[in-house]
N, C-alpha and C positions, 0 to 999 in steps of 0.2 A: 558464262555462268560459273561455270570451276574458280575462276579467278576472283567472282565478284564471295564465291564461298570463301575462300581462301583468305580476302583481305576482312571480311566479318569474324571470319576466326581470329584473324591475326587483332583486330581489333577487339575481343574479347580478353583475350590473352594480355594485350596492353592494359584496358581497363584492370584487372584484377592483380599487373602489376602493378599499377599507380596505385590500387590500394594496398596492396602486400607493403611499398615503399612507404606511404604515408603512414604506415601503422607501427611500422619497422623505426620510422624517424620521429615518428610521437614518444615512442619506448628509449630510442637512445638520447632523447632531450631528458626524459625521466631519470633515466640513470645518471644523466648529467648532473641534473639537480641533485638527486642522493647522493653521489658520491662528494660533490661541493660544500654538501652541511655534515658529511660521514670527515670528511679532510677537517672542516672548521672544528667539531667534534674532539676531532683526537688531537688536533694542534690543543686544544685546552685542557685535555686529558694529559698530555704530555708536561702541561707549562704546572699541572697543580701536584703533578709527581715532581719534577723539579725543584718546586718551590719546599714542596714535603723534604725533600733530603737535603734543603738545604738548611732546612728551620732544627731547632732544639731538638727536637726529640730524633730525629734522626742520627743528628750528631751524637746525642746520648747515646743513643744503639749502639753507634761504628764502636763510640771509646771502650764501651762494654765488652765490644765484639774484640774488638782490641786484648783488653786486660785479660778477657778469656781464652785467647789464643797464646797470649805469655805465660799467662797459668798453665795452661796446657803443656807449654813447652817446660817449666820449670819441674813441673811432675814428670813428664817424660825424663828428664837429666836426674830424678830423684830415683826414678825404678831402675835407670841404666848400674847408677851410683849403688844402690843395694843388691843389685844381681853378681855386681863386677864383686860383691864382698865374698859371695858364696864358692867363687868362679873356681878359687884353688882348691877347695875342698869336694869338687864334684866329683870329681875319678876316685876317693877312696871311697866315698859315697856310694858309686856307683856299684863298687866291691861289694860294701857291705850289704845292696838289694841284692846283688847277684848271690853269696851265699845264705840268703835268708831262704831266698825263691828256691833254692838249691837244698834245703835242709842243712845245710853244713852251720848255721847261725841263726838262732831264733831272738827275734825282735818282740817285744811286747805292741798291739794294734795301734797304741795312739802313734808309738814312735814310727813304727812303719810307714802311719798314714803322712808324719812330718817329713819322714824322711824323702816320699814318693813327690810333695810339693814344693820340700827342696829341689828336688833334681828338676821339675817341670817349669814352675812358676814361683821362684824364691822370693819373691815379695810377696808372698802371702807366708810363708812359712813364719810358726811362731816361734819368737826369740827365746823360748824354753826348749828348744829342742837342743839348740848347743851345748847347754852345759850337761844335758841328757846325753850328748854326742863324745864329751869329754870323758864324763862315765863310763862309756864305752871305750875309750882309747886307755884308760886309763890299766883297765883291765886286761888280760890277755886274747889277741884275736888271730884266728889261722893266721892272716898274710904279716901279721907284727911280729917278728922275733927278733928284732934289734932292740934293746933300749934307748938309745940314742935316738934311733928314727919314731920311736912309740912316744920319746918326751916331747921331740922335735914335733907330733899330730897333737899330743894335748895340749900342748903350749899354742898351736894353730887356734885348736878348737877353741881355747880360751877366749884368747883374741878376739876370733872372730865372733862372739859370744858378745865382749862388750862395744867391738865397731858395730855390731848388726842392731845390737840393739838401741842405739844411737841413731843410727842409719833409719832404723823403723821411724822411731820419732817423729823424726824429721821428716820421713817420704809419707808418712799420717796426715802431717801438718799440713803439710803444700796440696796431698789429696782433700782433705777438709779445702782449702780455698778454693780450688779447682772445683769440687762438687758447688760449693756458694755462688761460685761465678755461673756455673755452667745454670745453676737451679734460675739465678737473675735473669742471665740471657733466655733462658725458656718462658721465664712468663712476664717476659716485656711483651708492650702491646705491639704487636708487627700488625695488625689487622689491616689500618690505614695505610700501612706501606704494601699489603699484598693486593688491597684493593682497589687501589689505585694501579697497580704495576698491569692488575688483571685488568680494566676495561681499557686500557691501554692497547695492550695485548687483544684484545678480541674486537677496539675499534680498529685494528693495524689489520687484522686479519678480514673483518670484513671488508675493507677497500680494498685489500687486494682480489678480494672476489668480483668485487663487483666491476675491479680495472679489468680482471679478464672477461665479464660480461660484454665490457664494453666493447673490447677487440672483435671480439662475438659478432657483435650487432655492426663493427664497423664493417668487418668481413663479407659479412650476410649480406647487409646493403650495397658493399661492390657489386656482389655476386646482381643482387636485384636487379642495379644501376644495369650491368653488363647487358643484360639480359630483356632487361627494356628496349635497349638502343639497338640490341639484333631484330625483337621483334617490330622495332619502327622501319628499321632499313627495310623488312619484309614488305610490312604494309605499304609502304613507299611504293618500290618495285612494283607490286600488284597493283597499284594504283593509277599506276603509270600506265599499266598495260590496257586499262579500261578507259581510262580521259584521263590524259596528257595534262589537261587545265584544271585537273582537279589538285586543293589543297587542303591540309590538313593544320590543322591549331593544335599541337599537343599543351596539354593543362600539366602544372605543377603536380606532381603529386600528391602535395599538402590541399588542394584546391580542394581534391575528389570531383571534380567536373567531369563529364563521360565528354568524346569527341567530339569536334566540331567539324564539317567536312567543306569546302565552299568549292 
């Protein structure tokens, strides 16, 4: 009687594994399918991003992107070029903050403020403050009591009076193109290029989910599988122990048929 318990349990157990399995192998044909129209999907999401950068208006973008990153560089070589103008005259500069800050030399506020974005950010500094600065040289300062060295600063400041203001010009100009390009590349239509790139992007992402679903359910279905065939060996066994001539039909999983005993 234990034995005949034993092999009803164990055949219970098989039943509810055959369906655990067939329900298990119904859901991983499903995922099969989705992932098979999720792959065709993005194979054509891919083929019309493709076809997008290779057509006109992408090309347009690039050469844009292009002429905006020359410009770009071209204004960088313009701010180097007007910085490098100021570069000799910083350390007397420097002097003349220090003794203003010091009380020892009083600056009037505009020249102060030119003088402060001279020494910081000399491309913005305005080309009226040199010959404001020459005035100043020209006159007597604590650290000047040479004449030779005070003619040798005004003649600087002169100078660099008519290079800087030259120099501005010029680093205006090339900022005007730079701002033109930068304003075009900003309100080109990128929309079809990001919208495209995005469901690209998020068909890529779901198949990769769903690949790992699938390992999932391959996993789990070993597990099943394994776990069938210990509970058959069982039934077997007890089987054996009752009538020798008894046999058993195990059904498909897919069938859902309950046992046959003969």
């Amino acid at each position: 009687m234990d034995t005949i318990e034993a092999a009803h349990s164990d055949t219970n157990k098989i039943q509810e594994l055959l369906a655990s399995i067939a329900a298990e192998e119904l859901e991983f044909e499903s995922k099969n399918r989705r992932i098979q129209a999720l792959k065709a999907e993005t194979s054509e999401a891919s083929q019309a991003l493709e076809d997008f950068r290779k057509g006109p208006v992408w090309q347009s973008l690039q050469n844009l992107q292009a002429e905006s990153i020359a410009a770009r560089e071209k204004l960088r070589k313009a701010e180097t070029g007007l910085s490098s103008l100021v570069l000799p005259l910083s350390g007397h500069l420097s002097r003349i903050k220090k003794l203003h800050e010091s009380g020892r030399y009083t600056l009037k506020p505009e020249v102060k403020k030119q003088l402060d974005i001279c020494l910081e950010a000399p491309i913005h500094v305005n080309p009226s403050f040199f010959p404001e600065l020459q005035k100043k040289y020209s006159r007597t300062m604590p650290w000047i009591c040479r004449p030779r060295r005070k003619k040798k600063l005004c003649y600087r400041s002169k100078l660099q009076s008519q290079t800087f203001q030259s120099g501005k010009k010029e680093y205006l100009e090339v900022l005007k193109e730079f701002e033109a390009k930068k304003a075009e590349l900003e309100s080109s239509d990128t929309g079809k290029l990001v919208e495209l790139e995005h469901k690209e992007a998020e068909l890529l992402s779901r198949t990769r989910s769903l690949e790992e679903d699938i390992m999932d359910s391959e996993k789990k279905l070993a597990a099943l599988r394994e776990e069938l065939e210990h509970q058959k060996k069982k039934l077997l066994s007890s089987l054996s122990l009752i009538n020798s001539d008894l046999h058993v039909n195990f059904p498909s999983p897919v069938s859902g048929e309950r046992h046959e005993f003969s």
